[in-house]
N, CA and C atoms as an extended XYZ file, in Angstrom:
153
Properties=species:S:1:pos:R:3:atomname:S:1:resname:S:1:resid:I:1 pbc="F F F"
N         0.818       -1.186        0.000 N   UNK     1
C         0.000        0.000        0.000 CA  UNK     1
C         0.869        1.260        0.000 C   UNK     1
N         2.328        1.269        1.166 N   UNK     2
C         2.888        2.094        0.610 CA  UNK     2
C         3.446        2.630       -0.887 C   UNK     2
N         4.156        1.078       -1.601 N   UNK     3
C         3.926        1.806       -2.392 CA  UNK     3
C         3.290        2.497       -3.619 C   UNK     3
N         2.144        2.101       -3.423 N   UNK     4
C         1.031        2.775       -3.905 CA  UNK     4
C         0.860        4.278       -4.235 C   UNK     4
N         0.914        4.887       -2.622 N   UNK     5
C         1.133        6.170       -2.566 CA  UNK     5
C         2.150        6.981       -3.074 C   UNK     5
N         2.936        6.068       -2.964 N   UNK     6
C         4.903        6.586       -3.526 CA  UNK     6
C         4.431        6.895       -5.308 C   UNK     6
N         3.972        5.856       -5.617 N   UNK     7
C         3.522        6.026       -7.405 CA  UNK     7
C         2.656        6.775       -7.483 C   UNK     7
N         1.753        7.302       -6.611 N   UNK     8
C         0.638        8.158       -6.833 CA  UNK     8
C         1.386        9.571       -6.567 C   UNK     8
N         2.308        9.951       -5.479 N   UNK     9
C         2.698       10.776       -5.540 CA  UNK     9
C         3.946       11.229       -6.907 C   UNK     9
N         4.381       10.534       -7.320 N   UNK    10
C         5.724       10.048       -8.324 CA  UNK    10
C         4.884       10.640       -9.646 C   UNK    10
N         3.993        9.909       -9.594 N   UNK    11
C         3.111        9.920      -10.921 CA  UNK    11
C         2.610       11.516      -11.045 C   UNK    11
N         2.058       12.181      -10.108 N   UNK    12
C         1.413       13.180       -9.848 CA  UNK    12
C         2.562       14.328      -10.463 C   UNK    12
N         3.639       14.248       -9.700 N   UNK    13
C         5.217       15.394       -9.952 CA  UNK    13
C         5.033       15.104      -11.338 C   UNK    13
N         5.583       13.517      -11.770 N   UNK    14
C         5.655       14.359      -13.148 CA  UNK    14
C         5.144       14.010      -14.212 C   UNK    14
N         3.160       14.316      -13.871 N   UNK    15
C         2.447       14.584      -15.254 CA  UNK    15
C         2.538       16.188      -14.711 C   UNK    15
N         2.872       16.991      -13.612 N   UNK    16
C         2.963       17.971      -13.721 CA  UNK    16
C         4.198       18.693      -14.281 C   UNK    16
N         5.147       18.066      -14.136 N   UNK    17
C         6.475       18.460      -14.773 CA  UNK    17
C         6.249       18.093      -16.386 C   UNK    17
N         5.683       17.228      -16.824 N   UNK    18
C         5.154       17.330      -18.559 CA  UNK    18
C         4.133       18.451      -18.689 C   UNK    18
N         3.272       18.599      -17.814 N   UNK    19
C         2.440       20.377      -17.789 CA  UNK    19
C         3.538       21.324      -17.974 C   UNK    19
N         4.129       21.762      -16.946 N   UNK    20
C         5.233       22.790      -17.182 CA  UNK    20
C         6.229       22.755      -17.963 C   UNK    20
N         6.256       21.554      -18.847 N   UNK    21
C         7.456       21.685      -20.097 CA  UNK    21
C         6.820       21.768      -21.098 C   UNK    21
N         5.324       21.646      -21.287 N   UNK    22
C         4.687       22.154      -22.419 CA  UNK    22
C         4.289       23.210      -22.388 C   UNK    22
N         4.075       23.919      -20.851 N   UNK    23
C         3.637       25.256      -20.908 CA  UNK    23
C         5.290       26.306      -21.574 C   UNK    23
N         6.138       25.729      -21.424 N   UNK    24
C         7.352       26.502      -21.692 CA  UNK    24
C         8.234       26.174      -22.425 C   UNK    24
N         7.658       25.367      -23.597 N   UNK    25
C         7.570       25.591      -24.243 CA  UNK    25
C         9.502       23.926      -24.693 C   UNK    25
N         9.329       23.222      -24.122 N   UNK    26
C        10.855       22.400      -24.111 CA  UNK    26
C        10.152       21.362      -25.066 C   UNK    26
N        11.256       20.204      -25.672 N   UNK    27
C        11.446       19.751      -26.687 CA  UNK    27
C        10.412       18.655      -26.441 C   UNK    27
N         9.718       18.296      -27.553 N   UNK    28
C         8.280       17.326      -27.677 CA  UNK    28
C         8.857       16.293      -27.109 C   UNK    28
N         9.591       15.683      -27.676 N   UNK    29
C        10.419       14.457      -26.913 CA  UNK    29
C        10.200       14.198      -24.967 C   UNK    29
N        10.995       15.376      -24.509 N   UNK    30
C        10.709       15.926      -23.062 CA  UNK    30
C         9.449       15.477      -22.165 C   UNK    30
N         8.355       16.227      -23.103 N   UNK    31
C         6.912       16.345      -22.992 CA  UNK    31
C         6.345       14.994      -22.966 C   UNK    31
N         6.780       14.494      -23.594 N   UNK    32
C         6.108       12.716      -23.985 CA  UNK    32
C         6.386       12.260      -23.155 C   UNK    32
N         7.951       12.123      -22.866 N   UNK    33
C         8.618       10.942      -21.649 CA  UNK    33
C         8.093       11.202      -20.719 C   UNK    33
N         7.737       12.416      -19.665 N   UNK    34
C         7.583       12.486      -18.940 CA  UNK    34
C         5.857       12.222      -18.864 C   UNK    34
N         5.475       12.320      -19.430 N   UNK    35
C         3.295       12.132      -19.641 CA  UNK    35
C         3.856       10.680      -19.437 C   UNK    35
N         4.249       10.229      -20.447 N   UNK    36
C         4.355        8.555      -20.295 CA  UNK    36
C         4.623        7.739      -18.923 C   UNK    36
N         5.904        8.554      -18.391 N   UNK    37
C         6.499        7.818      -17.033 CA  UNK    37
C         5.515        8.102      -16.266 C   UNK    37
N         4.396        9.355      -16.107 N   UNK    38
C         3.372        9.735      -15.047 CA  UNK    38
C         2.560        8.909      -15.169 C   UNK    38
N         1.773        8.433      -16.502 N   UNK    39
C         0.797        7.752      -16.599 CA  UNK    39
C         1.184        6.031      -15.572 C   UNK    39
N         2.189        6.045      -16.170 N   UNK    40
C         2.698        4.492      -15.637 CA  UNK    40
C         2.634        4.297      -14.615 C   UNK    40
N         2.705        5.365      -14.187 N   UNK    41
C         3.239        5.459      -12.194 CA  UNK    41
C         1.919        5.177      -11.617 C   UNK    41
N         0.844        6.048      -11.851 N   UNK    42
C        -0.353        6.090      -12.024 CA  UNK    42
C        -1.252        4.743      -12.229 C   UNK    42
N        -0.860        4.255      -13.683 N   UNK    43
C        -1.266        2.750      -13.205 CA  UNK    43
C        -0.970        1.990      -12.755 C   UNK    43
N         0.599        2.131      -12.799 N   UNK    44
C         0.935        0.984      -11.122 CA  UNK    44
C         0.408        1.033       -9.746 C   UNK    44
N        -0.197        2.248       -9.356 N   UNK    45
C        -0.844        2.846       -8.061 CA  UNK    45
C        -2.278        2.331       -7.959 C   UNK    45
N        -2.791        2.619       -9.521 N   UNK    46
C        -4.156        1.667       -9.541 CA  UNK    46
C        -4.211        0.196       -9.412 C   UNK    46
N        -3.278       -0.212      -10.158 N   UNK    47
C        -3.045       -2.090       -9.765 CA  UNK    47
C        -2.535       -2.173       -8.174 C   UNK    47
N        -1.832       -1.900       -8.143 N   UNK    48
C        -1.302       -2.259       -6.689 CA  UNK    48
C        -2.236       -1.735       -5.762 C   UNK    48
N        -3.321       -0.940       -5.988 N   UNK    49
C        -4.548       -1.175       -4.742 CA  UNK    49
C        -5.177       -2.148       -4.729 C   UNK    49
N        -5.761       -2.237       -6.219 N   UNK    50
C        -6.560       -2.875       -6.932 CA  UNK    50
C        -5.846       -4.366       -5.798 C   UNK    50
N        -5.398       -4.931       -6.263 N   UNK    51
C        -4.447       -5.942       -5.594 CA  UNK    51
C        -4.401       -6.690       -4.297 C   UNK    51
């Protein structure tokens, strides 16, 4: 369950850090990896409750 929260918090930083690199504009590449690694984090947080 902890780490659940750890990915929920993990996940949270950085679909916001892919917010603030699209708001300012940094390289698409950047933008992706980081949406991607958030999402993941995110569904690992959902399985591992789920669980």
């Amino acid at each position: 369950m902890i780490l659940a929260f750890f990915m929920l918090f993990a996940g949270g930083m950085l679909l916001g850090g892919a917010w603030s690199f699209h708001r300012s504009g940094k390289p698409w590449w950047t933008r992706i990896l980081l949406l991607v690694l958030g999402l993941v984090c995110v569904a690992v947080c959902i399985w591992r409750i789920q669980t």
